[in-house]
Rosetta silent file (secondary structure, phi, psi, omega in degrees, C-alpha in Angstrom):
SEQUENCE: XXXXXXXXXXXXXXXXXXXXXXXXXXXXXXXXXXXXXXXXXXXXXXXXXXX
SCORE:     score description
SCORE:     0.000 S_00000001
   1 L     0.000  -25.153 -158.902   33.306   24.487   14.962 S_00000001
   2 H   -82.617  -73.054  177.195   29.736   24.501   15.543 S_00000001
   3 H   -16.809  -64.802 -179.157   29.086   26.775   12.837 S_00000001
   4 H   -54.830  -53.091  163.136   30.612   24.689   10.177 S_00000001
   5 H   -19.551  -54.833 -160.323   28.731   21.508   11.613 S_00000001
   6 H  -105.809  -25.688  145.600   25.119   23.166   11.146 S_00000001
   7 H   -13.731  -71.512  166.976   26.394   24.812    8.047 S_00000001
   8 H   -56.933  -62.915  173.486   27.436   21.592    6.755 S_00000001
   9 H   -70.317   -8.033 -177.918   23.891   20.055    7.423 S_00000001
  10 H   -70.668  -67.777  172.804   22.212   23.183    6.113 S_00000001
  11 H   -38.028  -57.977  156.850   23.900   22.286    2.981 S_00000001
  12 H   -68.706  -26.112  159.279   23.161   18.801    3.074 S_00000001
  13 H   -72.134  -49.054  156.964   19.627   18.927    3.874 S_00000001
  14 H   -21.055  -88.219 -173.186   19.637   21.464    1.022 S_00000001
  15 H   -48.369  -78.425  171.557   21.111   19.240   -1.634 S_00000001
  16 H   -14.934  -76.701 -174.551   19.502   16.203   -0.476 S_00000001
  17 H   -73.173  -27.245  169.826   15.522   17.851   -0.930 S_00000001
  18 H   -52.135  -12.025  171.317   16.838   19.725   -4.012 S_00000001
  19 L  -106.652   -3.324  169.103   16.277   16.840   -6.175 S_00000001
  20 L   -74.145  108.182 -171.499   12.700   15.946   -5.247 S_00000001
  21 L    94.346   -4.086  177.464   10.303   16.568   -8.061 S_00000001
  22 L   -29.965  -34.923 -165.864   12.909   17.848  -10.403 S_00000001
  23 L  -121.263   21.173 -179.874   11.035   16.486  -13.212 S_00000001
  24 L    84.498  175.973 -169.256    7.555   16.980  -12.173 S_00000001
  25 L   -58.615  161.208 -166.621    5.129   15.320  -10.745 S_00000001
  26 L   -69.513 -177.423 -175.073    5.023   11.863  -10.268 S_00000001
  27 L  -144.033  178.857 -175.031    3.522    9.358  -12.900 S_00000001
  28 L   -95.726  127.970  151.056    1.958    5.359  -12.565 S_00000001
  29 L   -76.622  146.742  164.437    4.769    3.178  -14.781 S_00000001
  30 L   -27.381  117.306  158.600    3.219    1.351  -17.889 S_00000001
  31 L   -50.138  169.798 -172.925    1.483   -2.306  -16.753 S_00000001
  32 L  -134.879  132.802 -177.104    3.792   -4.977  -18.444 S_00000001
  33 L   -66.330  177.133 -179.955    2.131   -7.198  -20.385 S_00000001
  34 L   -54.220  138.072  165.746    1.815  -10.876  -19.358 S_00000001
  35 L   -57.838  156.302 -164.451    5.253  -13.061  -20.079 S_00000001
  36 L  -116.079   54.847  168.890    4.967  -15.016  -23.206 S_00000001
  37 L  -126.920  135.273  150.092    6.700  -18.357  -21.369 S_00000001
  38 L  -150.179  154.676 -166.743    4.664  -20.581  -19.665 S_00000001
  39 L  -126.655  131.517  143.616    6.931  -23.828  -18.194 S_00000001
  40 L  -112.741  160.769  167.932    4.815  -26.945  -17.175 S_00000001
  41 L   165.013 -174.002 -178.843    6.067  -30.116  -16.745 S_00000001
  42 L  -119.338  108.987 -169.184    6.573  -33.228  -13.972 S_00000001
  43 L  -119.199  116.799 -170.362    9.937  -33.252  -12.062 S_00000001
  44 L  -109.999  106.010 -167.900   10.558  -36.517  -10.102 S_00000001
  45 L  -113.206  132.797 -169.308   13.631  -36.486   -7.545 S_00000001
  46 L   173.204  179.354 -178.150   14.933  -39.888   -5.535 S_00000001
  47 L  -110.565  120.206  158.552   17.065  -42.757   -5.133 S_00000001
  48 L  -105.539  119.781  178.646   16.604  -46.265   -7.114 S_00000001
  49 L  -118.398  154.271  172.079   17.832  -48.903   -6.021 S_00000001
  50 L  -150.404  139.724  179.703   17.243  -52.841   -7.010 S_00000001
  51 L  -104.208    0.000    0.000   18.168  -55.767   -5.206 S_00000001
């Protein structure tokens, strides 16, 4: 039972590091330019009341 156990993680550590670096080394992604929104404005929240 043992066997299978460290078998079984042999495999899985196996699989697991087999996909690291598949595709070469790593690379910086592309900057993203600025967003082309800009939101300004005044936002006023309350109660009115008049007596």
């Amino acid at each position: 039972m043992t066997q299978y156990l460290l078998f079984a993680g042999l495999a899985l550590l196996l699989a697991t590091l087999s996909g690291c670096g598949v595709d070469g080394a790593p690379t910086r992604p592309a900057d993203t330019p600025p967003p082309g929104v800009h939101v300004s404005g005044e936002a006023r929240i309350g109660v009115v009341s008049r007596l």
